[in-house]
C-alpha positions in Angstrom: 0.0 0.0 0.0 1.3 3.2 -1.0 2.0 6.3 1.2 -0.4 9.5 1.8 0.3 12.0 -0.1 1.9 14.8 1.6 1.3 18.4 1.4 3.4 21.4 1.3 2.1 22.7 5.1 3.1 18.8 6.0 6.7 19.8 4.8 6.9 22.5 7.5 6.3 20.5 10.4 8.9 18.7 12.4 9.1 15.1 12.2 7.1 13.2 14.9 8.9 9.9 14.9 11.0 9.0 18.2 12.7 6.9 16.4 14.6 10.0 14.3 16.3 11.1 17.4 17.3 8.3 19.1 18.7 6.7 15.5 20.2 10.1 14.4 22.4 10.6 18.3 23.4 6.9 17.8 25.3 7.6 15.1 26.7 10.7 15.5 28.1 9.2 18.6 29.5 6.3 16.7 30.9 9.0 13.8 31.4 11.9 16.0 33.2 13.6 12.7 30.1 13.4 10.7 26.8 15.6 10.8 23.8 13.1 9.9 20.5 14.1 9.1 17.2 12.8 8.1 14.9 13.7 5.0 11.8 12.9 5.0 10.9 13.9 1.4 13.0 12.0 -1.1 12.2 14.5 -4.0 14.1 17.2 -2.2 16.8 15.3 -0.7 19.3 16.2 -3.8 18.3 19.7 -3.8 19.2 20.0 -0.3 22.2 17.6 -0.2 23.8 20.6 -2.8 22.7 23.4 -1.0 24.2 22.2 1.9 27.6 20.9 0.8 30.7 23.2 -0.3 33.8 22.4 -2.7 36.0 20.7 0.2 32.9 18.2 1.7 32.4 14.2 2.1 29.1 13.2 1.9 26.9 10.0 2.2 23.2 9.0 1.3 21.2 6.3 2.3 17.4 5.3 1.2 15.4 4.4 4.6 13.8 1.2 3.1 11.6 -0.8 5.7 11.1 -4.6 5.5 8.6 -4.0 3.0 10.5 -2.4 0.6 8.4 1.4 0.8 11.4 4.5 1.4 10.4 6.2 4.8 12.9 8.8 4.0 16.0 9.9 3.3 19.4 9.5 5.5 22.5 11.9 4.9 25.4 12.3 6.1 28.2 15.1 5.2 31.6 15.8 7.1 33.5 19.3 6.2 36.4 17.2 5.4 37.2 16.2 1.7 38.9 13.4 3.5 36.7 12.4 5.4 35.8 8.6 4.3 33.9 5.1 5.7 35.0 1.9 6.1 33.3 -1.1 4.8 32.4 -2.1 8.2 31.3 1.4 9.0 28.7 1.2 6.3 27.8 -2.3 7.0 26.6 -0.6 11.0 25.3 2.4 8.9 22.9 0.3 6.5 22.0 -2.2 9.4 20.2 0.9 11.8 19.1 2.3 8.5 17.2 -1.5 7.9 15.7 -1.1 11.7 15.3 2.3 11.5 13.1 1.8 8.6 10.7 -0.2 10.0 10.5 1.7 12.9 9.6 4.5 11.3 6.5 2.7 9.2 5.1 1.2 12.6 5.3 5.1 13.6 3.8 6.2 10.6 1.2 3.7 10.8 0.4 4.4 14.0 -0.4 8.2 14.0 -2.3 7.3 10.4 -4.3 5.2 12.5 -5.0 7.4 15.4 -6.0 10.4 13.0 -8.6 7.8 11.4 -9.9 7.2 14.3 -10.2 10.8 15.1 -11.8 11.4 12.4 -14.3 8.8 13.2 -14.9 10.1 16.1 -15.9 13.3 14.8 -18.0 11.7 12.5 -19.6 10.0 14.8 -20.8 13.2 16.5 -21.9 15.2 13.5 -25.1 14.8 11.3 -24.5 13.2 8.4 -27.4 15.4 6.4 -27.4 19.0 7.7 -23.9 18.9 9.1 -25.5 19.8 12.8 -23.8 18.4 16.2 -26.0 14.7 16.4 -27.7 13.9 19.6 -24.7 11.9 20.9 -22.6 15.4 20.7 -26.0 17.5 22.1 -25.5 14.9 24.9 -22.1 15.6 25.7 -22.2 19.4 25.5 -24.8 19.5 27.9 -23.0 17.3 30.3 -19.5 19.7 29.5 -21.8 23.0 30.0 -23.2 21.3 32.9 -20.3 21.2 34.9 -19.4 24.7 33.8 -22.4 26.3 35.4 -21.9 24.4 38.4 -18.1 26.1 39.0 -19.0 29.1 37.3 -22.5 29.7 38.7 -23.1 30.5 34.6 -26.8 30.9 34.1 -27.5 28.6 30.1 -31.5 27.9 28.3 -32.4 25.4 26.1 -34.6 25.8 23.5 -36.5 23.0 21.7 -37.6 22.9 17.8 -40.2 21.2 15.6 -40.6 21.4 12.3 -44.2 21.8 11.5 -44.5 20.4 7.8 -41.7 17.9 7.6 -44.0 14.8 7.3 -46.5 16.6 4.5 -43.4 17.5 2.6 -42.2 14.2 2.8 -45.5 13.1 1.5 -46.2 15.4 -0.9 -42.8 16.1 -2.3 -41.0 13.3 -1.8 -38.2 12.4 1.1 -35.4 14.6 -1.3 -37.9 17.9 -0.5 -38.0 16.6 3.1 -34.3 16.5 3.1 -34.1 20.3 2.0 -36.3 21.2 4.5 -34.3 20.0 7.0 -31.2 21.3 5.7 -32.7 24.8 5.1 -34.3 24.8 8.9 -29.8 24.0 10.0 -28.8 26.9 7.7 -30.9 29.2 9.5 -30.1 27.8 13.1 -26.5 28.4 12.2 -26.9 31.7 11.4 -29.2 32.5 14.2 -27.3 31.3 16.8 -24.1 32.5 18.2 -20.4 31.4 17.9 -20.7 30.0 21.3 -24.1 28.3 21.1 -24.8 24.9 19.9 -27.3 23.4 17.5 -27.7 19.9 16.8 -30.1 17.9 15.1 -31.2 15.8 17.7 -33.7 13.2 15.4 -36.5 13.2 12.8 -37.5 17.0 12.6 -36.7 17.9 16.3 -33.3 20.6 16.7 -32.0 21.4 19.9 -30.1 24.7 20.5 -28.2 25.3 24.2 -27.6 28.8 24.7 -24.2 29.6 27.2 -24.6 31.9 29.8 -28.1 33.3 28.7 -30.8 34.2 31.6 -34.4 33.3 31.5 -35.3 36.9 31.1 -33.5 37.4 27.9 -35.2 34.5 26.2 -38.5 36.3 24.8 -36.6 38.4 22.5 -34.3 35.3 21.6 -37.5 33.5 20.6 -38.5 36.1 18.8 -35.6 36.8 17.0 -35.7 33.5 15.7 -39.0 32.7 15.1 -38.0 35.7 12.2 -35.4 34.2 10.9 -37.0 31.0 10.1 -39.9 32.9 8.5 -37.8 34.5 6.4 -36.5 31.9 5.3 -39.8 30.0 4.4 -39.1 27.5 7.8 -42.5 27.0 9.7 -41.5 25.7 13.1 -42.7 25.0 17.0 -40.5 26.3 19.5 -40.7 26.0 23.2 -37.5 27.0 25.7 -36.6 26.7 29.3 -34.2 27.9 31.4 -31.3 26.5 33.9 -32.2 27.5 37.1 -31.2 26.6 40.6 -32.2 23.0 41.9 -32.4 21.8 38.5 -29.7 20.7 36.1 -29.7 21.3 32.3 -31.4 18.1 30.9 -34.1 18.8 33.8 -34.4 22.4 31.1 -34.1 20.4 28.2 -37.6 18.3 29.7 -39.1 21.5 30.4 -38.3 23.0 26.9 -39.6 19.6 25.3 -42.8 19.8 27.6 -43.3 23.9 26.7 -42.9 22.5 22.9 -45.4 20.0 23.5 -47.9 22.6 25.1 -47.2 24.9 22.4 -48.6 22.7 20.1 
């Protein structure tokens, strides 16, 4: 299997491998006369080699092949001394670290390629897959992070709960690809609606959840009004119903509440 490509801000960044430094001090302890170094991008290696080297230089360079036969790099080794010069058994210890160092270097690789997929899962796993909204799992967890952070902060937060009103007739009428644009049009406007620090999620069906951060009961009114406008404008008919935080009860307690005020406003 071939290598990911690897893209110019890749270039910039240091090399994360732990193999690179224990490898690289190994040998310039064993050849304290030469300066090694390791390139990770083969296509520039020659570039660099000559940029690097003046008229009255020794130099030396390796391909880091693993056991599979895939080039992790680059090795290269100068000395400022025309003379300077390795033995047959020197390059016989040189080429066998370059053979482990190789491999170490792919299970490294591997290994952070396989922790970023996972990431990536991850988030995945928390996001939407049709409007690109925070899922229920994620609204789950932010409530449980902004819990806590009301608790130590004393942070006042409102949650405010959202039904679509024609979703099923559009499915119905349109078909489930109008549906679908319904839905997505209703997460547009949320997104715009809310702010940076407030979170909207599509927690199911036609039902959006939005937790507002350090917002008061009192100031909800005109937040409900504000957007109740903005999905009129855009064409988005929709139930809301809201609750606030308060003391002696938690924010899932105001997420019931908001779901119950939906319910009634029905």
């Amino acid at each position: 299997m071939g290598k990911p490509a690897i893209n110019d801000a890749e270039k910039e960044q240091p090399i994360p491998w732990s193999a690179e430094a224990k490898v690289l001090c190994w040998l310039a302890e064993r050849f304290p006369k030469i300066n090694w170094r390791l390139m990770r991008h083969v296509a520039a290696t020659a570039e660099n080699i000559a940029n690097s080297l003046s008229a009255s230089s020794s130099a030396w360079t390796w391909p880091i092949l693993d056991s599979l036969g895939q080039c992790q790099g680059v090795l290269h080794g100068s000395s400022n001394s025309a003379t300077a010069t390795l033995t047959n058994y020197d390059q016989s210890i040189v080429e066998r670290a370059i053979f482990l160092w190789g491999d170490l270097l792919r299970i490294e690789h591997e290994r952070n390629y396989a922790s970023e997929r996972a990431a990536r899962a991850e988030e995945l796993a928390l996001v939407d897959a049709l409007t690109g909204l925070p899922n229920r799992r994620a609204w789950e967890q932010a409530l449980a992070r902004e819990e806590q952070r009301c608790r130590r902060a004393n942070h006042p937060a409102a949650i405010i709960c959202m039904d679509l009103d024609r979703l099923k007739e559009q499915n119905d009428s349109a078909g489930h690809a109008a549906g679908d644009e319904l839905l997505q049009k209703a997460a547009d406007c949320l997104r715009r609606a809310i702010r940076p620090h407030d979170l909207a999620a599509r927690l199911g069906g036609d039902e959006f959840g939005i937790l507002l951060v350090e917002c008061a009961g009192e100031c909800m009114p005109t937040i409900i009004e504000r957007l109740r406008a903005a999905l009129a404008a855009a064409d988005v008919s929709a139930t809301l119903g809201w609750a606030a935080r308060a003391n002696g009860n938690d924010l899932h307690e105001a997420w019931r509440a908001a779901d119950q005020a939906l319910i009634t406003a029905k």
